[in-house]
C-alpha positions as CSV (number, residue, x, y, z in Angstrom):
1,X,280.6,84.5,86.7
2,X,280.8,82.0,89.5
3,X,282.8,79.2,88.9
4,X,281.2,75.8,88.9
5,X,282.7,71.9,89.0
6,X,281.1,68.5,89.5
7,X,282.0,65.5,92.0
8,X,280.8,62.4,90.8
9,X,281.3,59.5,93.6
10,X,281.1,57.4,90.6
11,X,277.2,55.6,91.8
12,X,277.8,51.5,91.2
13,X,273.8,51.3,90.1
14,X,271.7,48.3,90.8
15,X,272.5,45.8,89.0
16,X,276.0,47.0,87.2
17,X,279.3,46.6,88.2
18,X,282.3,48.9,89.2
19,X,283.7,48.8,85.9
20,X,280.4,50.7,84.3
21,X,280.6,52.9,86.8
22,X,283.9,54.0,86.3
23,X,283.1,54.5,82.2
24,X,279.9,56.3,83.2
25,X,282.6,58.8,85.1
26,X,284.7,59.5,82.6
27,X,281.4,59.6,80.1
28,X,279.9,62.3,82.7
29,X,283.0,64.2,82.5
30,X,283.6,64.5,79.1
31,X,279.6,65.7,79.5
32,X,280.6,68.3,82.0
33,X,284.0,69.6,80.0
34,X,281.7,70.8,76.9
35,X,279.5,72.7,79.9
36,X,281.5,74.5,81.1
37,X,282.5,72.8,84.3
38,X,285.8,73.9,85.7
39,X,286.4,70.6,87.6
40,X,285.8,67.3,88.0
41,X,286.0,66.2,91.6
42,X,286.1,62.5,93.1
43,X,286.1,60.8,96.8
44,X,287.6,58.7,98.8
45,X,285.0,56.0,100.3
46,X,286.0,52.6,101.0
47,X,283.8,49.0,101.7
48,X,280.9,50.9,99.7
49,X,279.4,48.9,97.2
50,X,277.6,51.6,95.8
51,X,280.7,53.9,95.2
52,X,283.5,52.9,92.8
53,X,286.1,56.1,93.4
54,X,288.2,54.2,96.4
55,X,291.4,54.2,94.7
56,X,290.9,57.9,93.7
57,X,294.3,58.9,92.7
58,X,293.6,55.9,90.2
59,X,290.6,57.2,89.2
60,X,291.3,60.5,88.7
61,X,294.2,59.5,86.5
62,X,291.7,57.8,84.0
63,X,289.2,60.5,84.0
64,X,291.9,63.2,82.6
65,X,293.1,60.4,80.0
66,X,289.4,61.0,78.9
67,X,289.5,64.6,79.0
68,X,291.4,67.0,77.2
69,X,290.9,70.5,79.3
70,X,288.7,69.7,82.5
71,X,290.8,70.2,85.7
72,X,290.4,66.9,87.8
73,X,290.4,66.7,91.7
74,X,290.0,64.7,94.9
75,X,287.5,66.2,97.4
76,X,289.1,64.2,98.9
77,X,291.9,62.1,100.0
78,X,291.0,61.4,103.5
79,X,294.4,61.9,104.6
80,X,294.7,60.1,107.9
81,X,294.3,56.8,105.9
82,X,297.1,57.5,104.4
83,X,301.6,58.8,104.4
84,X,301.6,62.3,103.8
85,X,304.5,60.9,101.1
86,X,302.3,58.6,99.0
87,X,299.8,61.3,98.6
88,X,302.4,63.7,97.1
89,X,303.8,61.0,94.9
90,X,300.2,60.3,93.7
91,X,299.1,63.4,93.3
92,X,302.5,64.9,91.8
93,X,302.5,61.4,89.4
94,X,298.9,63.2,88.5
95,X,300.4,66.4,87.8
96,X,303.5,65.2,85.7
97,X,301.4,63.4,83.1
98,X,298.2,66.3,83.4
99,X,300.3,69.5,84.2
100,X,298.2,72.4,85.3
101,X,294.9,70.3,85.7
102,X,295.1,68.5,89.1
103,X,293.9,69.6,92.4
104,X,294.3,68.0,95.6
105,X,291.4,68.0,98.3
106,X,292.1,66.9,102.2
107,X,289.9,65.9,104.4
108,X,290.0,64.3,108.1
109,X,287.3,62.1,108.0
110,X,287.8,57.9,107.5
111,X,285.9,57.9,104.5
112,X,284.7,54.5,105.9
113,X,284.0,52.0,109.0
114,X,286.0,51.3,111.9
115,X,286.3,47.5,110.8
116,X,287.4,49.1,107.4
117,X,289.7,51.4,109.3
118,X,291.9,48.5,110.5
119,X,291.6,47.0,107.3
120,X,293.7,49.8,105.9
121,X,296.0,49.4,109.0
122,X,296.1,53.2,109.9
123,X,295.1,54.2,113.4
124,X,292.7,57.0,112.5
125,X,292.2,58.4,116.0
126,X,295.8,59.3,116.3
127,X,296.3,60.2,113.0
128,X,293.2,62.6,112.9
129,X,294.4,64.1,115.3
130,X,297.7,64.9,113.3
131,X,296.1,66.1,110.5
132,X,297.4,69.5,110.9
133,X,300.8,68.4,110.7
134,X,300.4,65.9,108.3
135,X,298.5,69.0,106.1
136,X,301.7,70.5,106.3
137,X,304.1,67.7,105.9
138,X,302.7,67.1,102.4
139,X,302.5,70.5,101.1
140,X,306.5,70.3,102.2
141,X,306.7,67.3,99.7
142,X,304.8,69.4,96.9
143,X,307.0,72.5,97.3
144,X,310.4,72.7,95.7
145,X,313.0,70.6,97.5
146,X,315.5,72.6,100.2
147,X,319.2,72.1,100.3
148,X,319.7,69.0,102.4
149,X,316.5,68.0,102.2
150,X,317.2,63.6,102.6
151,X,313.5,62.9,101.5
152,X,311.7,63.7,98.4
153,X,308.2,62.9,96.7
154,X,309.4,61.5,92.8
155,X,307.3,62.7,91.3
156,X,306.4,65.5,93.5
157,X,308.5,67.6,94.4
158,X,308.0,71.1,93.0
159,X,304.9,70.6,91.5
160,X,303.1,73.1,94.0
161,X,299.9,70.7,93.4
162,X,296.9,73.3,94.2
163,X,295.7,71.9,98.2
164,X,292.2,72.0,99.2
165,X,291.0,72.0,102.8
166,X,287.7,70.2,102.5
167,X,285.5,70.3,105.7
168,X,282.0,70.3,107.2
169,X,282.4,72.1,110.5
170,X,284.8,75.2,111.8
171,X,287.8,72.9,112.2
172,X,288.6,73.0,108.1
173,X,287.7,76.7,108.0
174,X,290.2,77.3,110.6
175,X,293.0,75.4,109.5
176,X,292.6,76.4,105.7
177,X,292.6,79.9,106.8
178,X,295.8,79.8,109.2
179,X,297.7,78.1,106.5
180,X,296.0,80.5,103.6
181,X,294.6,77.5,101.4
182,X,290.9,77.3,99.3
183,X,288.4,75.6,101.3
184,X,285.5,73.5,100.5
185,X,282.2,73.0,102.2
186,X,280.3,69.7,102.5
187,X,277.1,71.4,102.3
188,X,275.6,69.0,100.2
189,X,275.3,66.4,103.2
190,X,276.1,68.4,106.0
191,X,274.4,71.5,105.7
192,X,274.7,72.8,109.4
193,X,277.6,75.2,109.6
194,X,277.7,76.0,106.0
195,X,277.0,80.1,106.9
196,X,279.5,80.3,109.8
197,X,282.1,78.3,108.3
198,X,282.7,80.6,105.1
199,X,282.2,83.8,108.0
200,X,285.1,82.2,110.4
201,X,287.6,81.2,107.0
202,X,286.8,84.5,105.3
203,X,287.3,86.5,108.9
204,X,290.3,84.2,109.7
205,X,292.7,84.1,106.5
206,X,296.1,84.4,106.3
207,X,297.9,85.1,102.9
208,X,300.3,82.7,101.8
209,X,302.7,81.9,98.9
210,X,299.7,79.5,97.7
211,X,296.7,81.6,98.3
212,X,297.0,85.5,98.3
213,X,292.8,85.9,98.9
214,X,290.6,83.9,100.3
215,X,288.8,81.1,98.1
216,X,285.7,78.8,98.9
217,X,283.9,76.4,97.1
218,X,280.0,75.1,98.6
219,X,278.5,72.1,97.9
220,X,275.1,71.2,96.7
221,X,272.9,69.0,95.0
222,X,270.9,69.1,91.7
223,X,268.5,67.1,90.3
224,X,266.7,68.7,87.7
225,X,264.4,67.5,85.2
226,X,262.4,68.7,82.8
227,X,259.7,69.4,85.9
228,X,259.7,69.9,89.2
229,X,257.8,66.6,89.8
230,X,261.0,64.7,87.9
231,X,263.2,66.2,89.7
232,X,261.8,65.4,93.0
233,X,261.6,61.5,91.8
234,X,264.9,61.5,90.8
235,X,266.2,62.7,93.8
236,X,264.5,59.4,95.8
237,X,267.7,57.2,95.2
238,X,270.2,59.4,96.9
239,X,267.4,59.9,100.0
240,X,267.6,55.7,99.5
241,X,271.0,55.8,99.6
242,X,271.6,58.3,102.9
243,X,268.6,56.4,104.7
244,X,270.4,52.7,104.0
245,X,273.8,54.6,104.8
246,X,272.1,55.4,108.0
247,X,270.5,51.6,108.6
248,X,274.2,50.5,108.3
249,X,273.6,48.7,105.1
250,X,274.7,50.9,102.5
251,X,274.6,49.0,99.1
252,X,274.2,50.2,95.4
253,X,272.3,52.6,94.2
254,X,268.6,52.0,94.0
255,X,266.2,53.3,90.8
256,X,263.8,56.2,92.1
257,X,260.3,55.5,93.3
258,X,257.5,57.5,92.6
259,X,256.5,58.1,96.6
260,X,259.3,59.5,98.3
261,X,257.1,58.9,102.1
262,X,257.3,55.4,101.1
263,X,261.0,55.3,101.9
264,X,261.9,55.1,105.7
265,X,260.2,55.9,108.6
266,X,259.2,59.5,110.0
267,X,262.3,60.0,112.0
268,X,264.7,58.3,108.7
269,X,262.9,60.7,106.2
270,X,263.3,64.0,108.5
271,X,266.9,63.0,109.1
272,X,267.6,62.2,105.6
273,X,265.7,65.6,104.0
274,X,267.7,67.3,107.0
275,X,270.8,66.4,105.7
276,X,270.0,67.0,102.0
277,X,268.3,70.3,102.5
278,X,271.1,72.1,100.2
279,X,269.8,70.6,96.9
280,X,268.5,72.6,93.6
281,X,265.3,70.2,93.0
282,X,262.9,70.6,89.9
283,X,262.5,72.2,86.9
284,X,265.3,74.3,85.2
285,X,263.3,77.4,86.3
286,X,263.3,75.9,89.9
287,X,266.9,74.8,89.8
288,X,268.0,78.5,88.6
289,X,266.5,80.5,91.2
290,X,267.5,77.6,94.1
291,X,271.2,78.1,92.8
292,X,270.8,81.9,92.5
293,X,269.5,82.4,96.2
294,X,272.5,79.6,97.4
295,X,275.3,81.6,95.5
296,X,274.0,85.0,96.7
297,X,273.5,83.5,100.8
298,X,277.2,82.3,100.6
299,X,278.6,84.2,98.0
300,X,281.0,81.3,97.4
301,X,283.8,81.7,94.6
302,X,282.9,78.5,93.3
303,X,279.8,75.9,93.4
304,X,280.2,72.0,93.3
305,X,277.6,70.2,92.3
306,X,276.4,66.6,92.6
307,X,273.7,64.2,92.5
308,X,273.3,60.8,92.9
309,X,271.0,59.7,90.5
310,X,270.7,56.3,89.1
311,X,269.4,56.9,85.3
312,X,273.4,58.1,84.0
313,X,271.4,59.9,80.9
314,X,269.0,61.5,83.5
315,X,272.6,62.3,85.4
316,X,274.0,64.2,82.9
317,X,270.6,65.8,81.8
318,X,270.5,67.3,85.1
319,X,273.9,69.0,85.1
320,X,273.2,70.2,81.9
321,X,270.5,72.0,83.0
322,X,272.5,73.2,86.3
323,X,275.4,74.7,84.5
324,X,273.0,76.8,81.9
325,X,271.4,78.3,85.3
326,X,274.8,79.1,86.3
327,X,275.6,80.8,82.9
328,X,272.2,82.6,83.4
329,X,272.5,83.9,86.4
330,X,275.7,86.2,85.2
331,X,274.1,86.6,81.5
C-alpha cells in the first residue's frame, strides 16, 4: 500500500491565537496516528500570522510528547536560515528523546520576506547558494563522529537522523539524487515540475549508505466532505489564504464562503486555482479516484497530504476520509 503522512502548518484561524493552534496540531495528530498516517510533517514559515509552526524543531518536539507511534517531521527546516550545527543538535535532541520517529526535511527556500530575512540575520542569497554544502555539512554532524573529529553535534552525533530533500523544481531532485537521499515534492503549491522532477531523481540516483533505492514523497491537497459541494467550500479559505499571500497581506486564516468567484479578481483566482490544481476536492468517492489517478501519474512511494481548512473538526473529517481512500485503493 502506498504510504501516506500529513503536514499540518498548524492554521492560526480567525479569531484564535497561536496557542490553539498549536493544541489543534497535536489534537490533528493524535487524529491522524489512529488513521493510519505514517507521519506528521511541519514547516518552517516566519512573520505569518496565520501559521504557528516557526520554531519547528519546538513544535515537532510537542507533537511526539502527544503521540505515542506517529513518526514526526520537518518539511522543512529551510536550511539557509540557519548553522548546519544547530539543526543537527535540534533534530538529534528530537531523536534522543523520540528514537526511531524523527525525520528531518531541507529545503532552500526563506520560508519568509526579505525584511524577515534580516531579521533572522542570515544572508540568504549567499547561503542558498551553499545549500549543497551545508546539506552535506549536517549529514556530517548526524553521522557517527570520526577520529579527530574537533566538532560535534550533542546530541547528534550518530543518530543518522533520516534527511529529506524537499523541493519544487529539478534543483532538489538533482541534489537528492547525487547524494542518494528521499525527496519530496511541493506539489501541493507548486504543481509545475511535479512529473519531471520524480523522472530526473528516479533517472539520476545514486545509492548511498542512507538510501539504497530511490524514495519520493508528492504533495497534495484534500478537502473532502461529505459532498463534493462541501468540499469545494471548504477549500475557499486556503484559495483566501494563497490570494492574500499573493496581495502581500497574508493574515489568519479566513472561514469559507459559499462563492468561491467572489474571492479575487480573474487574474488572482486563475493564479491561485493554478497553483492549487493538485488537490483531492469533494466527496469521498471524488477524493478516492482524484488520489488514485495522482498516485498512479507519479507512482510516488509516499503521499503527503494537507489542507488548510479553518473548521479543525471539518480538518480532521477530511483526512479521515483521505486515508480510507488510501486504504481502498490497495484493498
Amino acid at each position: 500500500m502506498t504510504r501516506y503522512s500529513l503536514l499540518d502548518l498548524a492554521p492560526v484561524n480567525d479569531g484564535d491565537t497561536p496557542r490553539q493552534a498549536l493544541l489543534n496540531a497535536a489534537d490533528l495528530a493524535r487524529h491522524a496516528e489512529s488513521h493510519g498516517y505514517d507521519r506528521f510533517w511541519m514547516a518552517e514559515h516566519h512573520n505569518m500570522t496565520g501559521i504557528a509552526s516557526a520554531a519547528t524543531p519546538v513544535a515537532l518536539g510537542y507533537i511526539a510528547a502527544n503521540t505515542s507511534t506517529i513518526r514526526v517531521g520537518a518539511a522543512g527546516m529551510m536550511l539557509p536560515n540557519h548553522a548546519p550545527l544547530v539543526v543537527a543538535e535540534q533534530f538529534g535532541t528530537l531523536e534522543s528523546l523520540y528514537p526511531g520517529r524523527v525525520d528531518l526535511g531541507l529545503g532552500r527556500a526563506p520560508g519568509t520576506d526579505p525584511e524577515t530575512l534580516r531579521a533572522l540575520r542570515r544572508d540568504h542569497h549567499s547561503a542558498a547558494n551553499h545549500f549543497p554544502q551545508d546539506v552535506q555539512e549536517l549529514l556530517h554532524f548526524l553521522d557517527p563522529v570520526q577520529p579527530g573529529q574537533r566538532v560535534q553535534a550533542v546530541p547528534g552525533a550518530g543518530t543518522r537522523v533520516p534527511v529529506w530533500i524537499l523541493g519544487s523544481s529539478l534543483f532538489g531532485a538533482q541534489l537528492a539524487a547525487a547524494l542518494g537521499l528521499p525527496y519530496a515534492f511541493a506539489s501541493h503549491f507548486a504543481p509545475d515540475m511535479l512529473d519531471e522532477a520524480i523522472r530526473v531523481y528516479r533517472d539520476q540516483f545514486q545509492p548511498s549508505q542512507r538510501l539504497a533505492e530511490p524514495y519520493v514523497a508528492a504533495a497534495a491537497n484534500v478537502f473532502a466532505a461529505d459532498t463534493d459541494a462541501e468540499g469545494r467550500r471548504l477549500m475557499t479559505s486556503m484559495e483566501q489564504q494563497f490570494i492574500a499571500l499573493r496581495r502581500g497581506t497574508p493574515g489568519p486564516l479566513q472561514p469559507p464562503v459559499d462563492d468561491p468567484d467572489s474571492l479575487g479578481s480573474a487574474a488572482e483566482l486563475a493564479t491561485a486555482r493554478h497553483a492549487l490544481k493538485e488537490s483531492a476536492v469533494g466527496s469521498p468517492e471524488s477524493v478516492e479516484k482524484w488520489l488514485k489517478a495522482f498516485s498512479e501519474r507519479t507512482g510516488a512511494d509516499e503521499l503527503i497530504l494537507t489542507g488548510q481548512i479553518h473548521d479543525h473538526e471539518a480538518r480532521k473529517r477530511s483526512f479521515a476520509i483521505a486515508a480510507d481512500a488510501i486504504q481502498g485503493l490497495s484493498a
